[in-house]
C-alpha positions in Angstrom: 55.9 -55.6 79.0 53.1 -56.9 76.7 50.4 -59.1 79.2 48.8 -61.8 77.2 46.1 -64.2 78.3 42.6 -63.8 79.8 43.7 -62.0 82.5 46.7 -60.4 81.3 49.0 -61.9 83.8 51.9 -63.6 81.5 54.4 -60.8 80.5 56.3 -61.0 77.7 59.7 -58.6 77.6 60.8 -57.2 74.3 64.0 -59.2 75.1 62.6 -62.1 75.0 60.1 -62.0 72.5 63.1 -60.6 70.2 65.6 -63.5 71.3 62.4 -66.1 70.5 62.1 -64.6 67.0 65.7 -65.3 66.4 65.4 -68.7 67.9 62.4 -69.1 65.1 64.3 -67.4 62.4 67.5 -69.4 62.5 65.9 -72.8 62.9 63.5 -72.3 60.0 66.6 -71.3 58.1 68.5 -74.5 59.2 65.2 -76.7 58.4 64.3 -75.3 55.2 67.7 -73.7 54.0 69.1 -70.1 54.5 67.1 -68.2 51.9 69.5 -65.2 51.3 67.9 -61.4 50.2 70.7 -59.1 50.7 71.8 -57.5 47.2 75.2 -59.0 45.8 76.8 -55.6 46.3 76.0 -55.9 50.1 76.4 -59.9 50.3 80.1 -59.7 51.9 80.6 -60.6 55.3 82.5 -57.5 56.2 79.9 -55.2 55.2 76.7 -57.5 56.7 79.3 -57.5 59.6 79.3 -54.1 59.8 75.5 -53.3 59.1 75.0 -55.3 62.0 77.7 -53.2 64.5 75.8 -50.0 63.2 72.4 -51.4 63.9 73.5 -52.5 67.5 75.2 -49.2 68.1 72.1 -47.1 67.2 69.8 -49.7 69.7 72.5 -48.3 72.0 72.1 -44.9 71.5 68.1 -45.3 71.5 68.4 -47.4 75.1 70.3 -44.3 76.4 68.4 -41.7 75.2 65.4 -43.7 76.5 67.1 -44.0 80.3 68.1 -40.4 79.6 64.5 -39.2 78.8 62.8 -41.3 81.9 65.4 -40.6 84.2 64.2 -36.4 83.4 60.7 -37.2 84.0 61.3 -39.6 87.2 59.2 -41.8 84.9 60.6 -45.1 86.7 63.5 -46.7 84.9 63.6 -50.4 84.9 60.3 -51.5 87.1 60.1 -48.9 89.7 57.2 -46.7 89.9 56.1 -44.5 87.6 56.2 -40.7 88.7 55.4 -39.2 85.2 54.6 -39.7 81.4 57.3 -39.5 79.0 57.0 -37.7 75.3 60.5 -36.4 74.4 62.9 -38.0 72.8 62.9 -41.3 71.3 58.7 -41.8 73.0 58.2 -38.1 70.8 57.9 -40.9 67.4 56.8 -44.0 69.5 55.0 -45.1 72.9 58.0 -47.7 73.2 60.5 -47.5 71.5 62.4 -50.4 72.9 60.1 -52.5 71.2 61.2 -50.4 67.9 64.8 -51.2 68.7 64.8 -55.2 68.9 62.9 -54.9 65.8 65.7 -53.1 64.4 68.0 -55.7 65.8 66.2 -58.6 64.1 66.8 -57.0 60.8 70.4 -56.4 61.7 70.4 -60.4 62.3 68.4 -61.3 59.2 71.2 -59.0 57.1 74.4 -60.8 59.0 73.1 -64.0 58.6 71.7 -63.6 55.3 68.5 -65.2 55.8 65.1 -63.9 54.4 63.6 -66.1 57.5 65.1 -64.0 60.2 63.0 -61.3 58.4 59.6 -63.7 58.7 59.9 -64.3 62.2 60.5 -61.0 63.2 
């Protein structure tokens, strides 16, 4: 949860913040045209298709790993309190790496849609 404001008090979820950059990404692509980036090689919808599938099943693996790793160090999964710190696993290489992980699948979005604006708004 990121807390914005003076005092803090609006959170922001990664979710959301992620599903807002797409939101912005797609309509600047359908105001100011798609603006494709993805090599010629790599331009066919089966393989963007698939870069996508293996971007969403690695943010899998990462969310479980992450439950995984919380769940050892009664860390509080999903908003209940916090009964230690967590630095194995996925939070060894970042302090969330949830964050990481919708970042990740914003580029997996910018590749199957083929839109350098997905990668702008990201």
């Amino acid at each position: 949860v990121i807390s914005v404001g003076w005092g803090g008090d609006i959170p922001l979820f990664p979710p959301f913040v992620g599903l807002g950059s797409l939101v912005v990404g797609l309509l600047l692509a359908r105001i100011l045209g798609r603006r494709p980036f993805v090599p010629a090689p790599l331009n066919l919808l089966i393989v963007r298709v698939a870069i996508f599938a293996a971007a969403v099943g690695i943010i899998a693996q990462v969310k479980s790993a992450c439950d995984s790793e919380m769940a050892k160090q009664n860390a509080g999964v999903n908003f209940t309190p916090v009964g230690g710190i967590v630095t194995t696993g996925p939070y060894e290489y970042s302090r969330n790496p949830l964050y990481v992980a919708v970042c990740g699948l914003l580029l997996g979005c910018a590749v199957l849609f083929d839109s350098a604006w997905l990668l702008l708004s990201g």
